[in-house]
Backbone bond lengths (Angstrom), bond angles and torsions (degrees), N, CA, C in turn:
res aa  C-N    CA-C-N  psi(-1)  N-CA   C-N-CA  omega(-1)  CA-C   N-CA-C  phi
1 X - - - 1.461 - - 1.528 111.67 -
2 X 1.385 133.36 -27.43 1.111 143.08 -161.51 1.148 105.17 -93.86
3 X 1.596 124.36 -46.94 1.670 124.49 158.57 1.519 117.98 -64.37
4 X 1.286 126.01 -13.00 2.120 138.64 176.91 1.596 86.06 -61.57
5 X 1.945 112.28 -61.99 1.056 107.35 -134.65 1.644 97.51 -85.23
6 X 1.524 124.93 -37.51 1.624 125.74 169.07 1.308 102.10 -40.53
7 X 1.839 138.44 -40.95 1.418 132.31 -145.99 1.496 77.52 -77.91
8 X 1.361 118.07 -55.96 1.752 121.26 -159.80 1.558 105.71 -54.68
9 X 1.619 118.47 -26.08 1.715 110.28 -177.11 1.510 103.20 -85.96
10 X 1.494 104.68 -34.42 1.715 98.97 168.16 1.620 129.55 -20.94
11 X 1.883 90.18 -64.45 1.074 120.49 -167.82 1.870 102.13 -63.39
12 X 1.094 108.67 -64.27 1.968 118.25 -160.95 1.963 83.63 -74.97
13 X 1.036 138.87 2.82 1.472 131.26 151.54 1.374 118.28 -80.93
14 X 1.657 129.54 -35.59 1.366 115.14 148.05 1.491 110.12 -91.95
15 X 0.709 102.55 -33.43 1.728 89.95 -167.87 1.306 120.94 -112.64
16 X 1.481 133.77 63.86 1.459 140.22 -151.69 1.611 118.29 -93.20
17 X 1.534 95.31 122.20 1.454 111.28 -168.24 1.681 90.50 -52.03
18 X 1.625 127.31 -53.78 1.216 145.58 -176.20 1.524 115.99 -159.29
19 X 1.339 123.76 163.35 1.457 129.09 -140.75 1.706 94.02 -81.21
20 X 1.534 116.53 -26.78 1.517 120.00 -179.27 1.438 117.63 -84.45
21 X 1.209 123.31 -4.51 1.356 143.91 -173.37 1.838 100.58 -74.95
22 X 1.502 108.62 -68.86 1.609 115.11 -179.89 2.211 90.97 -38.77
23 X 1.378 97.18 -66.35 1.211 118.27 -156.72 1.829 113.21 -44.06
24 X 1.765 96.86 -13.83 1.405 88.07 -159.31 1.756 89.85 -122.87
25 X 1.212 118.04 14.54 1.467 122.89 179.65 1.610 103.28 -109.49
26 X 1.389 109.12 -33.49 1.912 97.59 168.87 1.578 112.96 -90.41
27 X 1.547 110.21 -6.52 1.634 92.09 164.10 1.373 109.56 -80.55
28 X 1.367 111.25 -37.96 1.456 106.06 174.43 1.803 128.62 -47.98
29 X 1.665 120.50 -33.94 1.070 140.53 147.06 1.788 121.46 -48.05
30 X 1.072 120.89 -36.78 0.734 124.70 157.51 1.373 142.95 -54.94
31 X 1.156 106.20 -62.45 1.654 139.34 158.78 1.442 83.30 -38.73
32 X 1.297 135.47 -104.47 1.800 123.19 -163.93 1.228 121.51 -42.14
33 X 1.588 130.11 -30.56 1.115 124.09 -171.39 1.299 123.42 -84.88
34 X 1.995 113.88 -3.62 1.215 117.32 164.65 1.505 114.58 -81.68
35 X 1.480 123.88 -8.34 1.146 102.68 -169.81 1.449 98.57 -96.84
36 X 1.427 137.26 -0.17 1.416 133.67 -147.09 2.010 89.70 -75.28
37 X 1.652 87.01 159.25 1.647 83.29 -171.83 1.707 111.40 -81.43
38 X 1.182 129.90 -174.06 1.558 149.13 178.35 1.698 90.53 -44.24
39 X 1.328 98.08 134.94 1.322 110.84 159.10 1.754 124.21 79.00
40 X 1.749 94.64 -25.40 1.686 99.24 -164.92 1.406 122.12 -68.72
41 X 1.488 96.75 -5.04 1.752 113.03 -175.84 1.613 115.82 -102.03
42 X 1.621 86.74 6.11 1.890 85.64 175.60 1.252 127.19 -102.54
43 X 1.388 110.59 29.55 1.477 111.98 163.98 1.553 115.98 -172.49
44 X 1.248 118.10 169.53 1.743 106.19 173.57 1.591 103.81 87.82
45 X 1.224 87.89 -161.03 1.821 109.40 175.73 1.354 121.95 -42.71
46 X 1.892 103.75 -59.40 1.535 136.88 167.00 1.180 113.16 -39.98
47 X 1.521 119.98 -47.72 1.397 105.17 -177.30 1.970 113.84 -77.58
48 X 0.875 102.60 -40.39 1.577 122.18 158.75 1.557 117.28 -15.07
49 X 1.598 94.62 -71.46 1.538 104.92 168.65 1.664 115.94 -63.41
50 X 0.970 117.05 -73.42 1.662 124.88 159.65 1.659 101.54 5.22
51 X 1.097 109.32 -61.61 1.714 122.91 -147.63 1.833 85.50 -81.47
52 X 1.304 103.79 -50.03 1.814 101.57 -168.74 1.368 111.05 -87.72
53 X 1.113 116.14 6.36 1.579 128.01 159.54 2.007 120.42 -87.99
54 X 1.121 102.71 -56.17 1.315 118.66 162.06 1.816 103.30 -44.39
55 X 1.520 120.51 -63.32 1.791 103.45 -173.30 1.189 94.07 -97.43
56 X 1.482 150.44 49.41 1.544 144.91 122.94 1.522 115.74 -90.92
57 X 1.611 122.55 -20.16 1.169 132.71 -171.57 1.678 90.78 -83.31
58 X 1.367 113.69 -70.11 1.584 114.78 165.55 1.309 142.90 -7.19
59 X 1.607 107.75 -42.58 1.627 132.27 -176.62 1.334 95.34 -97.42
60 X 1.212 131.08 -46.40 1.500 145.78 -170.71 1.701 108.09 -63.17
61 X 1.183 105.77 -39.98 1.823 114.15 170.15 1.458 108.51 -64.56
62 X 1.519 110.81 -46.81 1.440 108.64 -176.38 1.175 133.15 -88.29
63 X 1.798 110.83 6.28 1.249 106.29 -175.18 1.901 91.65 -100.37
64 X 1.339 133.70 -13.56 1.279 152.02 -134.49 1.782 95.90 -102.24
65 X 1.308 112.09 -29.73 1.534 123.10 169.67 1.168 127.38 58.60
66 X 1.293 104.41 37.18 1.923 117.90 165.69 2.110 91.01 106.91
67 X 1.865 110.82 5.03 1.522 88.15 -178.72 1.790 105.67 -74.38
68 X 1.170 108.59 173.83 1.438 98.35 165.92 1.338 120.67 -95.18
69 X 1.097 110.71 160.02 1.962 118.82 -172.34 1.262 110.57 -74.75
70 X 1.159 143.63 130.30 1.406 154.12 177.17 1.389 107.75 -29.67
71 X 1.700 111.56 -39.78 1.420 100.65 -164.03 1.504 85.32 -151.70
72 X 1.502 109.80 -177.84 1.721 113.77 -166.85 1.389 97.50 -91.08
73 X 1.416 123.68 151.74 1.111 139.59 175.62 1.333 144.80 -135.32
74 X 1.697 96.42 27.10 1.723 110.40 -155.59 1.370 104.16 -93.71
75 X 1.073 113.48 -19.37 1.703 132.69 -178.38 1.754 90.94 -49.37
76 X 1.309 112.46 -70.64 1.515 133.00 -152.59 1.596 98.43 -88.33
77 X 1.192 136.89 -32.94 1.479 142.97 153.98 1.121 120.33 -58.44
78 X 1.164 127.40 -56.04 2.031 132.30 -162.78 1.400 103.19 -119.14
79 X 1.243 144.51 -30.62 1.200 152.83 -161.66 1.857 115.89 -99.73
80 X 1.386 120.47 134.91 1.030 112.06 176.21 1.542 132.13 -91.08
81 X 0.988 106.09 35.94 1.506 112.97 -175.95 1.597 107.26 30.00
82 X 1.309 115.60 63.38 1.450 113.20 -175.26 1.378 118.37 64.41
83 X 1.305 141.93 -12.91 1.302 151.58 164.26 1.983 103.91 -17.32
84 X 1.265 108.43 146.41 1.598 102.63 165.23 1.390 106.24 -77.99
85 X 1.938 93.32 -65.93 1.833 97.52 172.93 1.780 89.30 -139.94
86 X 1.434 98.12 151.79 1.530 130.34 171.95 1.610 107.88 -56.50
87 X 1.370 130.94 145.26 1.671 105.52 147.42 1.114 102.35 -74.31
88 X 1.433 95.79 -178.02 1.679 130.43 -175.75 1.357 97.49 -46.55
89 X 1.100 98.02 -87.45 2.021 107.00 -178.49 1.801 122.50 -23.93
90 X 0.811 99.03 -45.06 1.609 124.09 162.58 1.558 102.22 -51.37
91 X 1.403 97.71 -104.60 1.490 115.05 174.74 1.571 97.20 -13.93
92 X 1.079 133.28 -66.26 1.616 135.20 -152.21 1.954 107.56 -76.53
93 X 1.178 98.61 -9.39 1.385 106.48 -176.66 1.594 102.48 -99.68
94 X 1.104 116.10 -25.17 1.669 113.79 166.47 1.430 95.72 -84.58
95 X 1.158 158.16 26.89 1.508 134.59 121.85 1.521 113.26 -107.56
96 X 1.313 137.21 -2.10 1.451 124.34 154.04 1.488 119.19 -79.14
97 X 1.770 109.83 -6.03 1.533 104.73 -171.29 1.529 80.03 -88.22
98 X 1.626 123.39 -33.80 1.939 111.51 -165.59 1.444 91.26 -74.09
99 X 1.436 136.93 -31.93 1.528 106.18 -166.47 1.461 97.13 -91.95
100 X 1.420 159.59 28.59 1.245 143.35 173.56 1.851 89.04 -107.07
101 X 1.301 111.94 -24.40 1.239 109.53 -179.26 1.546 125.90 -91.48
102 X 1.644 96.13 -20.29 1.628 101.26 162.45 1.980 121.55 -76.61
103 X 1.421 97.44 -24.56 1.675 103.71 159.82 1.093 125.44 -60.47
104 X 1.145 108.77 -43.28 1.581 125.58 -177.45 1.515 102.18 -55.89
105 X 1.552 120.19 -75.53 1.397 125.24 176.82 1.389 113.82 -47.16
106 X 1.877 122.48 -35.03 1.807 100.68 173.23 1.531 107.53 -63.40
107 X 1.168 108.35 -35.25 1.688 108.11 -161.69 1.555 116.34 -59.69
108 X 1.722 102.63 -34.43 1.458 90.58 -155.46 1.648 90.91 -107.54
109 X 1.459 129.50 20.16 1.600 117.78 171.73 1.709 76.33 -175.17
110 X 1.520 124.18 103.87 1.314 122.54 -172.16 1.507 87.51 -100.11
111 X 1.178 126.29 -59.00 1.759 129.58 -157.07 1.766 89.15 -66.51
112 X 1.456 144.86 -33.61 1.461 135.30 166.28 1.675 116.46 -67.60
113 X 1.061 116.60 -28.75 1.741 117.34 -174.59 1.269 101.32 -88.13
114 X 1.172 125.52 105.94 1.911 126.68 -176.96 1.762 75.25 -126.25
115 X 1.668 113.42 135.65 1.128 129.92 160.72 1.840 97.06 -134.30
116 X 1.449 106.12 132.05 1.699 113.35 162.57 1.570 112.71 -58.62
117 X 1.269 115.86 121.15 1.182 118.05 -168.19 1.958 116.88 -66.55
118 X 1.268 101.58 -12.55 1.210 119.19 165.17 1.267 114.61 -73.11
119 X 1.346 124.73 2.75 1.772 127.16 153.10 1.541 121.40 -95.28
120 X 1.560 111.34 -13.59 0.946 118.10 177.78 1.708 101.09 -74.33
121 X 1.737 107.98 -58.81 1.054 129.60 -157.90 1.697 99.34 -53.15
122 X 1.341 114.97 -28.81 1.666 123.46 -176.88 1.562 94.09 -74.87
123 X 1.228 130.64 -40.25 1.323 117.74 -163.03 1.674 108.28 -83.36
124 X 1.088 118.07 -47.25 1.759 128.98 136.19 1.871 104.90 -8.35
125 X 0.859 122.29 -91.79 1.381 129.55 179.86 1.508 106.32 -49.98
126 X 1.234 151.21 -52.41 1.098 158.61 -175.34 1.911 108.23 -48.49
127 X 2.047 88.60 -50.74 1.650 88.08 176.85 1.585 106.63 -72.94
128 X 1.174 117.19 -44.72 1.318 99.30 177.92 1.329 137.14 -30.69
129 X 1.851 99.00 -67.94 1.318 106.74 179.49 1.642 117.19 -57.47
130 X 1.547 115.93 -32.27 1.551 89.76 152.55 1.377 148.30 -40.64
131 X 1.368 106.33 -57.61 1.482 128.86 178.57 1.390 88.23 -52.97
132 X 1.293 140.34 -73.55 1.841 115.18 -167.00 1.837 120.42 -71.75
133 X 1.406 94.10 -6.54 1.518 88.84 158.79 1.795 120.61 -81.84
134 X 1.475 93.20 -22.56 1.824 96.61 175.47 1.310 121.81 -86.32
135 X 1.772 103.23 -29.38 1.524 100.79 165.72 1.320 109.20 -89.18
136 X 1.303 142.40 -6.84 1.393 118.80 -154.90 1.854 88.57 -100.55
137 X 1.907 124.46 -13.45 0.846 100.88 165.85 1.310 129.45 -68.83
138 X 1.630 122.43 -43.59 1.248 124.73 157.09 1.463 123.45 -26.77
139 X 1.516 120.21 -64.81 1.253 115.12 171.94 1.946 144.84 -37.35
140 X 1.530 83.08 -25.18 1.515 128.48 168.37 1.371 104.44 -46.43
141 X 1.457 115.83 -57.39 1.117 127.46 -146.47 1.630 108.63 -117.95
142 X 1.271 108.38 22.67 1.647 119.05 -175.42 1.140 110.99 57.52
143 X 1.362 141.08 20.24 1.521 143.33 168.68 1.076 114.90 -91.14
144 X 0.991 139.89 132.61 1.424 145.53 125.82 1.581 130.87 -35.75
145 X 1.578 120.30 102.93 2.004 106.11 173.73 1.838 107.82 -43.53
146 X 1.515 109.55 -45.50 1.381 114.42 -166.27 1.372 94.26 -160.04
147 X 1.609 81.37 164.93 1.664 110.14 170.30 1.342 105.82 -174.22
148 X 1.580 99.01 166.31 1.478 115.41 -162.03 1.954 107.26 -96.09
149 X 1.030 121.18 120.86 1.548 125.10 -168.80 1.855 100.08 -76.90
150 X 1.212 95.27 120.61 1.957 105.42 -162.07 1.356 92.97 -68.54
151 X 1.577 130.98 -30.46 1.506 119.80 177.02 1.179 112.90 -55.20
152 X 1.800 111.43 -71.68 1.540 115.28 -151.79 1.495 101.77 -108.56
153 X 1.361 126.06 6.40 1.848 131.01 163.82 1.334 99.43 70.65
154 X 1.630 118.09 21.24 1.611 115.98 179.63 1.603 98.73 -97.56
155 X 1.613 108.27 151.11 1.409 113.74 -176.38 1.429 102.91 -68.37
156 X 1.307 134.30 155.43 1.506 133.06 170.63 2.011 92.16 -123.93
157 X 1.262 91.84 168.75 1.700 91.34 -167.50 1.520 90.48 -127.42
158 X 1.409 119.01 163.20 1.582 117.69 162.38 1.890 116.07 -80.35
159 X 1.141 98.50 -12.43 2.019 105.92 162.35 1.379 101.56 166.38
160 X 1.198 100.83 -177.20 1.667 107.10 -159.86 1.256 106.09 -80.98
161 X 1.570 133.03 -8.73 1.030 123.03 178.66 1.686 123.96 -81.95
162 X 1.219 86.86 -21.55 1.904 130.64 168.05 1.936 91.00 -48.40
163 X 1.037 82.42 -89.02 1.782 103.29 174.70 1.461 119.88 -31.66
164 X 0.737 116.29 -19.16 1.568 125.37 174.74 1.443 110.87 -106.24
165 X 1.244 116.37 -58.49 1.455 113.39 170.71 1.932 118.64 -31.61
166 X 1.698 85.36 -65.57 1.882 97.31 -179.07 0.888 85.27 -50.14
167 X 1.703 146.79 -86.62 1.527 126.18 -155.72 1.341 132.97 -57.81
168 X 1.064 110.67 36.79 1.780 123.77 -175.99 1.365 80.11 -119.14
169 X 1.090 122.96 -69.74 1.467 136.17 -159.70 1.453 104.33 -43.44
170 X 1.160 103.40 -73.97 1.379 94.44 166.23 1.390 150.46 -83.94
171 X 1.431 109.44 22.91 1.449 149.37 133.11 1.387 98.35 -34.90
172 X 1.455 94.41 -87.10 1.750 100.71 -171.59 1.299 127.91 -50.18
173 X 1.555 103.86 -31.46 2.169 106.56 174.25 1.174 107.73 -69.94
174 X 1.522 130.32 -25.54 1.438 142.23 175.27 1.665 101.92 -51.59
175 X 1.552 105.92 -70.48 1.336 104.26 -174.95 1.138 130.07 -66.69
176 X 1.429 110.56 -35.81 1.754 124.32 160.88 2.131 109.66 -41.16
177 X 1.337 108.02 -28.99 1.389 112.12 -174.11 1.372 99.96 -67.99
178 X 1.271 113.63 -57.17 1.394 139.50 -152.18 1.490 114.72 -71.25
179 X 1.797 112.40 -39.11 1.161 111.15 176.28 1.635 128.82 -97.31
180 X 1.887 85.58 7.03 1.861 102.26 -175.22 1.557 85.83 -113.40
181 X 1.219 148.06 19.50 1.251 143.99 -156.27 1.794 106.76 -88.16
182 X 1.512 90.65 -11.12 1.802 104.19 177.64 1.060 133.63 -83.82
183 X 1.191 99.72 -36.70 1.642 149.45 175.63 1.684 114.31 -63.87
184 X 1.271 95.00 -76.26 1.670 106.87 -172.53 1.348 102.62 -152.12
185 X 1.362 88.83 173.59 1.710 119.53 178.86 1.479 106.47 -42.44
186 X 1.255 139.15 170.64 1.197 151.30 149.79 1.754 108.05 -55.63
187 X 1.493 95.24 121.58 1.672 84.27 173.19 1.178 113.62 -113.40
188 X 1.198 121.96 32.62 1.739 128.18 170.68 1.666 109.94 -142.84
189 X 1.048 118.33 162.76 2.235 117.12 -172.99 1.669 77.57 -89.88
190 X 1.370 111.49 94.37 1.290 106.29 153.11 1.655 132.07 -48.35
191 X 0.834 122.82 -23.05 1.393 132.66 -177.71 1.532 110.22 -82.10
192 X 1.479 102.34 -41.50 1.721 109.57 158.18 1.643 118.31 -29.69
193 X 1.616 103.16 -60.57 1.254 133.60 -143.51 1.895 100.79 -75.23
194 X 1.437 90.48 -43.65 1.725 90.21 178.84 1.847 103.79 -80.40
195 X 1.726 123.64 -11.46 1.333 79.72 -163.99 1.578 79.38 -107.52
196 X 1.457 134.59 32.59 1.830 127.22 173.56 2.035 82.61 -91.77
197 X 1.368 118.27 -11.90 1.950 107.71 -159.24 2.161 76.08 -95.68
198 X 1.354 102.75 -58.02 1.689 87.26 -171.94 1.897 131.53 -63.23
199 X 1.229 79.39 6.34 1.933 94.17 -177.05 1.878 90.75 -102.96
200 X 1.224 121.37 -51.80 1.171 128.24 161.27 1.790 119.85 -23.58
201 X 1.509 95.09 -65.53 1.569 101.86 177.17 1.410 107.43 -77.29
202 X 1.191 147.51 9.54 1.089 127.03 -144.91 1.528 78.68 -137.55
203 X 1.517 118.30 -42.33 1.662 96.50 164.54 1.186 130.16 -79.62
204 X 1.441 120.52 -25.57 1.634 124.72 160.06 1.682 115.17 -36.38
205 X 1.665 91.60 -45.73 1.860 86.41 -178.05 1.662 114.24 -86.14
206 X 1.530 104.02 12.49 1.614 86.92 -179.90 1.578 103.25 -103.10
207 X 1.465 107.54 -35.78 1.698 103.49 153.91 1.161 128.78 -59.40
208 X 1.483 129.38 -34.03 1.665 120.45 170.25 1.428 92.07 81.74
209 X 1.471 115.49 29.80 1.886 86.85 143.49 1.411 111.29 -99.67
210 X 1.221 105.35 115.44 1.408 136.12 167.93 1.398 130.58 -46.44
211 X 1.573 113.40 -33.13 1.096 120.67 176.56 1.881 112.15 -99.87
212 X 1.327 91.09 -20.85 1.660 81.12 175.49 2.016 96.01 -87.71
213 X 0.701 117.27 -29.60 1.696 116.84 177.66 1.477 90.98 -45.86
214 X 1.455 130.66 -59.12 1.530 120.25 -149.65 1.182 103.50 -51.86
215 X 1.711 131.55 -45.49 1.051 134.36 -143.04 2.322 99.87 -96.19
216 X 1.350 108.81 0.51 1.470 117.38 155.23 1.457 123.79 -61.36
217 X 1.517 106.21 -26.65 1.494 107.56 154.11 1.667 125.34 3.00
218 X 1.407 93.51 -103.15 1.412 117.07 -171.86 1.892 97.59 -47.76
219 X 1.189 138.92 -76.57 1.542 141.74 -175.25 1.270 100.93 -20.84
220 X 1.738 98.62 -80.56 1.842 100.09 170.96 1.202 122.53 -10.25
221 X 1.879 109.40 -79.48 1.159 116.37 -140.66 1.678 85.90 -71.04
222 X 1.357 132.36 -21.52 1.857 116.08 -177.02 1.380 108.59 -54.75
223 X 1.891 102.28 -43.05 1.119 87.20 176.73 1.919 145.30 -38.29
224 X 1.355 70.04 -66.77 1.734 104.96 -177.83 1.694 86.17 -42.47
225 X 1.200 128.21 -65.59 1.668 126.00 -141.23 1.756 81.93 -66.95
226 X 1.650 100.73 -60.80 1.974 104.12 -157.08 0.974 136.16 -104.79
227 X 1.695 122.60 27.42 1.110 142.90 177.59 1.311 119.77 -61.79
228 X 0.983 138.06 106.65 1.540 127.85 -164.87 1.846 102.14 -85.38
229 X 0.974 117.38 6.93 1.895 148.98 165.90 1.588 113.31 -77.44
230 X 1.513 125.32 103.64 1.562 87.08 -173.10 1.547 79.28 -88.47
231 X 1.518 140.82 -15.08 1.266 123.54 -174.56 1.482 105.10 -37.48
232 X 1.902 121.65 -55.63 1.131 130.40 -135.17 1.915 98.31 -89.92
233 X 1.699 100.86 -29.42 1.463 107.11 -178.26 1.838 106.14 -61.89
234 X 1.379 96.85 -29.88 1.966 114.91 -170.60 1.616 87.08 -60.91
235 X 1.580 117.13 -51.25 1.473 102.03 -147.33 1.687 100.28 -78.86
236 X 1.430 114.10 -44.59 1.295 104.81 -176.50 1.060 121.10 -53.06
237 X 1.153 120.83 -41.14 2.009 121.32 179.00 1.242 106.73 -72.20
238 X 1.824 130.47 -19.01 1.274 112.74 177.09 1.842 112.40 -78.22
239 X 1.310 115.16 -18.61 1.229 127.25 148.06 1.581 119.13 -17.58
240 X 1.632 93.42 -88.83 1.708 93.01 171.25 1.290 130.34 -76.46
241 X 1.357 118.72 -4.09 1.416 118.46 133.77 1.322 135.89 -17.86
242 X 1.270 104.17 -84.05 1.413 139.47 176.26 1.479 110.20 -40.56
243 X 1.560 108.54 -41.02 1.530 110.39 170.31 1.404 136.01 -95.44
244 X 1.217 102.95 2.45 1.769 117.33 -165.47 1.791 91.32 -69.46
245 X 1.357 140.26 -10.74 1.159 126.10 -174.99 1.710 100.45 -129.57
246 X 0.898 114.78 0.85 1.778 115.80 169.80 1.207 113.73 -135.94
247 X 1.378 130.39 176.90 1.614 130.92 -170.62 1.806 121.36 -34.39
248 X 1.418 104.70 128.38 1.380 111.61 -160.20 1.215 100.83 88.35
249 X 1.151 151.23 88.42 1.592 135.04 175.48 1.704 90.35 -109.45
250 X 1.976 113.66 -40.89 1.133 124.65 -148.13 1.791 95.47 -74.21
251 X 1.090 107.33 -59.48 1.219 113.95 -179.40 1.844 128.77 -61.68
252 X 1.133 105.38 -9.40 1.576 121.54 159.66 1.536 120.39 -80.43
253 X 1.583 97.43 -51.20 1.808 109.47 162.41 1.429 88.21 -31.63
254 X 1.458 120.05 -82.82 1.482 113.02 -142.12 1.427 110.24 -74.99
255 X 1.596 122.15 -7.48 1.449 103.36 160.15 1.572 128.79 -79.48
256 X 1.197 98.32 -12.55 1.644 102.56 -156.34 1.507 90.14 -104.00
257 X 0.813 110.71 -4.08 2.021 124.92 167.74 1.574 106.60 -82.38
258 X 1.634 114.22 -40.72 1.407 121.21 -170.51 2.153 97.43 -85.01
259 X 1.022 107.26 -21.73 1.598 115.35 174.72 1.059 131.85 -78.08
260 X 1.641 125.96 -28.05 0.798 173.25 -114.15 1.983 94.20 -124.52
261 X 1.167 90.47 -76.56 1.477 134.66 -172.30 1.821 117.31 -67.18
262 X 1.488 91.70 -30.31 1.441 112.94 151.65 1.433 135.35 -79.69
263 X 1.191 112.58 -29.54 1.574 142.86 -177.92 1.596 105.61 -80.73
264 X 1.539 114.29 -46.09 0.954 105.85 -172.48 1.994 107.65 -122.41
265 X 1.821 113.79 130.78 1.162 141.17 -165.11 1.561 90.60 -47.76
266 X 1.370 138.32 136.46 1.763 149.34 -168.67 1.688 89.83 -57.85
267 X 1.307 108.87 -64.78 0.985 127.67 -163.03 1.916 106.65 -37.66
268 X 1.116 100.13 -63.07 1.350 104.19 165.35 1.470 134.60 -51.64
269 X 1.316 107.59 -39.43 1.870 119.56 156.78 1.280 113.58 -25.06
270 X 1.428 99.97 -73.51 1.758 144.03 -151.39 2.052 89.52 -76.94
271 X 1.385 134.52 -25.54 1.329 122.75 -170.68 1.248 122.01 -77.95
């Protein structure tokens, strides 16, 4: 039932009956996959889903804008379903799902959400020390994650899975900006950060893996919302543009719904 209901979000992610349809087939996936017992999600098929449930739940928080989720979801977000340890990629997605959710809480009651910025500063350190556990494995191995092509000054990646990773990463320095933005200075070149996610998408789509593109979602859509670039905000939303009538249609609906919604003051929505 749990692989019926992922095939059905597959499907309303390119091809969407309507934008709540994707949205209401991975909660439904969800919903079963919290109850599965100890251990059954650590390998095989199960773990598979697990992993593509976790970065659809991710994009799905952030397009939702501080609403709350129908039902709890920390089990399948923060929790390892019995896991020993997470990979990296994983691991790094349980602190971009807490900082899209710590935005959420300044935004929608800022003078009630007081966090010590010394929790931020821990979660700060946490991404780090990933990132040199992800590059220092690469490094291991005489690879490079990235580099800059001396002809055309475009990032090149070591593969697309590469490419997705870095744009998590800097996913997370994005949000780390955003939710310490009270606090202190920016501690990363934000502007860096969105154009390492649009060099990212931009080589994902010249290889055409399709399935690692879906999960560019969430990077994008930071873009689009927090680009202090409108060049860079233009390109990411022309992104889901581009797809609202071909593969992904469902999952663009719901960004360009979450942009939309950003663009325009509540008040005005709601008149």
């Amino acid at each position: 039932m749990v692989s019926t209901s992922v095939l059905f979000s597959f499907f309303e992610a390119i091809q969407a009956t309507d934008a709540e349809a994707y949205r209401s087939h991975i909660y439904g996936a969800v919903r079963m996959l919290e109850v599965t017992k100890p251990k059954q999600c650590s390998g095989g098929a199960l773990c598979q889903i697990f992993y593509h449930l976790r970065t659809q739940m991710v994009f799905i928080n952030l397009t939702r804008d501080g609403e709350e989720t129908p039902f709890q979801v920390q089990r399948i977000l923060y929790g390892s379903l019995e896991y020993i340890r997470l990979p990296v990629f994983q691991r790094l997605l349980s602190h971009v799902s807490y900082l899209i959710e710590e935005h959420s809480a300044q935004k929608s009651d800022a003078s009630q959400h007081s966090i010590d910025p010394e929790t931020y500063m821990e979660v700060a350190a946490n991404i780090e020390e990933l990132w040199l556990e992800y590059a220092g494995g690469a490094a291991s191995n005489d690879t490079p994650v990235f580099w800059q092509d001396v002809t055309t000054g475009a990032i090149q990646f070591r593969d697309e899975f590469t490419a997705l990773t870095v744009a998590y990463f800097s996913a997370a320095r994005i949000l780390l900006c955003i939710v310490m933005s009270r606090y202190t200075e920016s501690l990363f070149t934000i502007p860096h950060q969105h154009s390492i996610i649009l060099q990212a998408s931009q080589y994902l789509q010249t290889y055409t893996n399709g399935f690692a593109y879906m999960r560019m979602a969430t990077p994008l859509l930071l873009v689009a919302l927090h680009s202090p670039a409108s060049s860079q905000r233009e390109k990411a939303t022309a992104c889901f543009e581009r797809w609202i009538n071909k593969p992904m249609s469902g999952i663009s609906a719901l960004a360009l719904e979450r942009i939309r919604r950003h663009l325009v003051p509540k008040k005005h929505l709601t008149a």
